[in-house]
N, C-alpha and C positions, 0 to 999 in steps of 0.2 A: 637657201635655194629659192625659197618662196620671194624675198627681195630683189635678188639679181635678178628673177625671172619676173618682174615686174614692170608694163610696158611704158618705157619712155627712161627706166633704171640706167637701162644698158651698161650695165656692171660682169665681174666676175667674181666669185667666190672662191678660196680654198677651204675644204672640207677638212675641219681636224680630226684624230684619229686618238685614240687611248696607244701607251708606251706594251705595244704587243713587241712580241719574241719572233719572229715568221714573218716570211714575207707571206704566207700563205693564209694567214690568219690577218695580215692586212686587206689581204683578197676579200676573205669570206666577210669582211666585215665592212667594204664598201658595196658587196653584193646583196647586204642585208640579212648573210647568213650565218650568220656569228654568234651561237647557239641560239638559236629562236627555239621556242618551243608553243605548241598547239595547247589551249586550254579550251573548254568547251566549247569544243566548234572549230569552224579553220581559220579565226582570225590569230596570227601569232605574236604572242611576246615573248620580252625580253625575258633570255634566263641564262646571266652571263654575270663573271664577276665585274667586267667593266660595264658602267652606267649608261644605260639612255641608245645601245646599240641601234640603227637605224634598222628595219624589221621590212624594209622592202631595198629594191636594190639604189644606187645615187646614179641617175640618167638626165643628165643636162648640159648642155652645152655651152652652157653660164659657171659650170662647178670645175672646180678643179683638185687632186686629189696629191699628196707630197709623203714619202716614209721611207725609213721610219724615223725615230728619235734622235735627235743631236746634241752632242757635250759641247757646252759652250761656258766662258768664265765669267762668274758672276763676282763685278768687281763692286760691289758691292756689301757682300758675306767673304769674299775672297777664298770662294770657292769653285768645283767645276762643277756643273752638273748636267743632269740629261733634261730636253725641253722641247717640247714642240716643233716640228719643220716650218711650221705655216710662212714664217718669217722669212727664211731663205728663198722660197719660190717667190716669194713678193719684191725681195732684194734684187736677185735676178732679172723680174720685171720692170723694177722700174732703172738697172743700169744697161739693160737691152737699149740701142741706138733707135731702132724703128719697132711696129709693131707685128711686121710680118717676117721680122727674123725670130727664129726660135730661140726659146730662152735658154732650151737646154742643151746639153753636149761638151764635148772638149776644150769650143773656142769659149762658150758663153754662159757655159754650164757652169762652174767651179764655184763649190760650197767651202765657207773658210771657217767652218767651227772644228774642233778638234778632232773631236772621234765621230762614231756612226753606231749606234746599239748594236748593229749588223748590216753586212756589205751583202746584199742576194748577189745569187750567184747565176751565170749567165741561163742555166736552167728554170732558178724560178723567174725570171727576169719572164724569160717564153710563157710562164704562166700565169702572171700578173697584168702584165701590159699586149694591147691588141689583140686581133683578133686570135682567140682560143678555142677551136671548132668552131662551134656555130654563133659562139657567146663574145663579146668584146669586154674586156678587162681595161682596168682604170687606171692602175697603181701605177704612179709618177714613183720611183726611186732611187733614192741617192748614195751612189755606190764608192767604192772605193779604188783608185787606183795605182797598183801598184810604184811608187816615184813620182806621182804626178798631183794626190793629193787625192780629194772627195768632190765627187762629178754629180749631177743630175742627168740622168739617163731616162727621160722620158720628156713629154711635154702636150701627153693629150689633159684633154676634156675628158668629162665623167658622162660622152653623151655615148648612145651605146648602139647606134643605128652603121652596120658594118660598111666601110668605105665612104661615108660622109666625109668631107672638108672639116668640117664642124666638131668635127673628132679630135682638131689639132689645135693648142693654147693661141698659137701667133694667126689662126686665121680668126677666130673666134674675136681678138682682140682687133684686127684689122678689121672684120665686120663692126662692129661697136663704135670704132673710128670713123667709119664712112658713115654711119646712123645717125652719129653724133654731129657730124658736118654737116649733112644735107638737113638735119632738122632745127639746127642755126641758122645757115643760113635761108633757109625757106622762110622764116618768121619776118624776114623784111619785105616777103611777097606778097603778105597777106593783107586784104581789106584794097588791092587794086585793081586793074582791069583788065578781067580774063580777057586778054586780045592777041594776037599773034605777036605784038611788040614784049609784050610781059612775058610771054614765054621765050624768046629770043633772048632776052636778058635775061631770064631765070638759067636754060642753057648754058646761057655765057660764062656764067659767076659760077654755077655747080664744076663746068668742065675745067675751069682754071683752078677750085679747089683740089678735085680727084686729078685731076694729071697727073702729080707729081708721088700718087700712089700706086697709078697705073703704071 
């Protein structure tokens, strides 16, 4: 987090997860509540069999969160086994066409590893993802469906401010796009002459860039 969210980066991150059982316990543990416990005083650590649990909640608009685990064949050992999502949500992004279409769902969604540790179910689905009372939840997850194969059904950010834009992968990533172009090409502005002509031109060349994202 601390990299993506580093100014001039303009990156994203997928947040990895340990191979949990729940969709609910994917919850608590990008919440940062995933057995903490208080030792003298209120600063909390970890006291969980999985390693390194994050101990406050993941709130960025640069992160992004994928679960749970995936069987995929390792042809290598010429075995299957279960392994990290990270890869899939990144697959998806870079076979997405533009960056303000969403990565995930039916048309653009479709995960091709074999199985899924667990398909949640459209209940905890309401408890994992968006707005949950007053609280906004993270968890990107990738479900199952019936004749159709294994979906990604989600597609926010880990950012947790209720109704923000910035809460969803494809705008997050179409901001970073325009960040990245206006700070290209502005580098050929520099070291000339603040005068109404430089700015006419400067206009020029920015609005011919973003057009065609507007």
């Amino acid at each position: 987090q601390t990299l993506c969210e580093t100014p001039g980066r303009r990156c994203i991150g997928v947040i990895p997860a340990p191979d949990l059982d729940d969709p609910l316990k994917f919850r608590d543990f990008y919440n940062g509540a995933y057995h903490p416990t208080v030792v003298g005083g209120t600063t909390p650590t970890a006291s969980a069999t999985v390693p390194y649990p994050p101990l406050v909640e993941i709130n960025s608009s640069q992160m992004a969160t994928i679960m749970p685990w995936v069987q995929n064949f390792d042809p290598t050992n010429n075995v299957s086994q279960f392994e990290p999502p990270e890869g899939e949500i990144l697959r998806l992004v870079a076979s997405t066409p533009k960056p303000w279409f969403p990565v995930a769902g039916y048309r653009r969604g479709q995960v091709v590893s074999e199985l899924l540790r667990f398909s949640a179910s459209k209940e905890d689905r309401d408890l994992i993802q968006g707005l949950v009372g007053s609280s906004v939840q993270i968890c990107n997850p990738i479900t199952r469906r019936s004749g159709r194969g294994l979906f990604l059904l989600g597609q926010q950010t880990a950012y947790r401010t209720p109704g923000s834009v910035l809460g969803r992968l494809s705008v997050r990533w179409t901001l970073n796009l325009i960040m990245n172009l206006i700070s290209t090409t502005s580098l050929e502005f520099l070291f000339e002459i603040n005068d109404p002509i430089l700015w006419r031109e400067a206009t020029a060349r920015l609005n011919a860039i973003l057009q065609p994202i507007v």
